[in-house]
C-alpha positions as CSV (number, residue, x, y, z in Angstrom):
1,X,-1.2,15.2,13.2
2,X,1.0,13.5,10.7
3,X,3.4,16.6,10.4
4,X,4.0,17.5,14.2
5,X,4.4,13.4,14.6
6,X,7.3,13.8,11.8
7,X,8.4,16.8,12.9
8,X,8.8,15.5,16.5
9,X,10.3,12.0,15.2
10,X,12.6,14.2,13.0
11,X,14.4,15.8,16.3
12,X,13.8,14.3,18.9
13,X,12.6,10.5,17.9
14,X,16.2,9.7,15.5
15,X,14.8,11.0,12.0
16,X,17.9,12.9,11.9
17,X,20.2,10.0,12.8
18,X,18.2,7.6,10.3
19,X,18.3,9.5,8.1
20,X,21.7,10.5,7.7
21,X,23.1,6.7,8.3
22,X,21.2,5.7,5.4
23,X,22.0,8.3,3.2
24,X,25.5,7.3,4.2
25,X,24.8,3.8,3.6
26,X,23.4,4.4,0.3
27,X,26.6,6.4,-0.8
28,X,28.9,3.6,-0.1
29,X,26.5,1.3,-1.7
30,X,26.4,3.0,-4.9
31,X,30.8,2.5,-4.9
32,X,30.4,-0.7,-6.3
33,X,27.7,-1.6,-9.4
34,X,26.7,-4.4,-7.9
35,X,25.6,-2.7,-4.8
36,X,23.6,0.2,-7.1
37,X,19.8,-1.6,-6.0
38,X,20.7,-2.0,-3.0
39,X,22.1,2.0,-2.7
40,X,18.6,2.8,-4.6
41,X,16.3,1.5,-2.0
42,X,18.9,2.6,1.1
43,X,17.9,6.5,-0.3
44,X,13.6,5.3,-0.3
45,X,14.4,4.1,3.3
46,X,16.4,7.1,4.2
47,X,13.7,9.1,3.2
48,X,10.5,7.2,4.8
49,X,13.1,6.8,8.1
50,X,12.4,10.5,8.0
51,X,9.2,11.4,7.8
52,X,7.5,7.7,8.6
53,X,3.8,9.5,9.5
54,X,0.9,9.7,7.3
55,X,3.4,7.4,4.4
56,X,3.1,3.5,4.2
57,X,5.5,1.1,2.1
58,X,3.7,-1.0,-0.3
59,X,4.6,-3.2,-2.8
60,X,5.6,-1.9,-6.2
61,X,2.9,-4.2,-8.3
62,X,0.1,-2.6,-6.1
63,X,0.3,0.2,-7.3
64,X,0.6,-0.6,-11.2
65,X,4.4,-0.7,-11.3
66,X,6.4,-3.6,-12.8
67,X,9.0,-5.3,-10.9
68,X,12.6,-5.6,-12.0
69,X,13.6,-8.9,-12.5
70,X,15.8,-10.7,-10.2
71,X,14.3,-8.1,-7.1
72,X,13.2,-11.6,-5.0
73,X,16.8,-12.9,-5.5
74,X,18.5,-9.5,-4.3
75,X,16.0,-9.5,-1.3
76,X,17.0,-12.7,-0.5
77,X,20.7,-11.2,-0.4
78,X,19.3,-8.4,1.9
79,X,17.6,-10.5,4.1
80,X,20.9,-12.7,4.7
81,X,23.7,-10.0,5.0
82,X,21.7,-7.1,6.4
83,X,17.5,-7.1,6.6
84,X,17.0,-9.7,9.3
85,X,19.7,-7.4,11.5
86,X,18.4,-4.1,10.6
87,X,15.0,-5.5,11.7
88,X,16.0,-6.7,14.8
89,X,17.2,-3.7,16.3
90,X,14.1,-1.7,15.0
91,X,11.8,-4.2,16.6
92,X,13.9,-3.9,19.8
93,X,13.6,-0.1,19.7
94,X,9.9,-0.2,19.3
95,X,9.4,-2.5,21.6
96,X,11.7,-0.2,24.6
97,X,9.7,3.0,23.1
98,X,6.4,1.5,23.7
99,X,7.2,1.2,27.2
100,X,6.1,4.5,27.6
101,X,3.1,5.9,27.1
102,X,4.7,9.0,25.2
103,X,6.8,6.7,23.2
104,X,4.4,4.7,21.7
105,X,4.0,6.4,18.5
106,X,7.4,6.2,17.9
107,X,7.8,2.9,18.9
108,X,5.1,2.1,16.1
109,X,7.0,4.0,13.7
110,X,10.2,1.4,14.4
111,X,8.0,-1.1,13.8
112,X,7.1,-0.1,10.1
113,X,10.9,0.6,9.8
114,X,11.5,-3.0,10.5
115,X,9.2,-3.9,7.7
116,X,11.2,-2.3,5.1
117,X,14.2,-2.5,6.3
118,X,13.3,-6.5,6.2
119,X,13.1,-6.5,2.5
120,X,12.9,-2.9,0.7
121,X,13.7,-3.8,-2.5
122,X,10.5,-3.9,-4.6
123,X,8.8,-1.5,-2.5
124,X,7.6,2.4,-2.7
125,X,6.7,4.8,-0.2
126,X,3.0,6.5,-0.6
127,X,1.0,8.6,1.5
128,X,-1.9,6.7,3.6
């Protein structure tokens, strides 16, 4: 079910569009060093803004992986220049997919969007 969900998000639901802007995003990021984070976790968004069926973000330290220091500080950053405005719209789409009853799915998958796109550094995308 996961893979005709992603399939269907991919061309018809904006996986395409997602994915592209933040693979676009991540590029100009990675101009500058101090933006290199920040370009790292636009390509783990790109990628779950995808394929966002069956695949969860979780925090790095549950799964046994160390955190790099200063990662609460540079979310911080994110939250204030791009996170809480990236969220926003997601939430917004969600909410005008879920209007429908066919939309719904995708709606929910703006939703977990907005949750990483909040705050992604520190995070990694698994399978549920």
């Amino acid at each position: 079910m996961a893979l005709i969900l992603n399939i269907l998000w991919f061309v018809f639901g904006g996986g395409f569009l997602a994915w592209l802007l933040w693979i676009l995003l991540g590029c100009l990021l990675f101009i500058t060093v101090v933006g290199i984070p920040f370009g790292y976790a636009a390509f783990r968004i790109a990628g779950f803004a995808a394929f966002p069926f069956g695949k969860e973000p979780v925090d790095a330290r549950n799964i046994g992986e160390k955190r790099v220091a200063g990662t609460s500080l540079a979310n911080f950053l994110w939250i204030i220049l791009a996170g809480i405005w990236l969220s926003i719209s997601h939430i917004i789409s969600g909410l005008s997919l879920c209007i429908t009853i066919i939309g719904i799915p995708f709606g929910f998958a703006h939703f977990k969007l907005a949750g990483v796109c909040f705050a992604p550094l520190g995070k990694k995308v698994v399978p549920k």
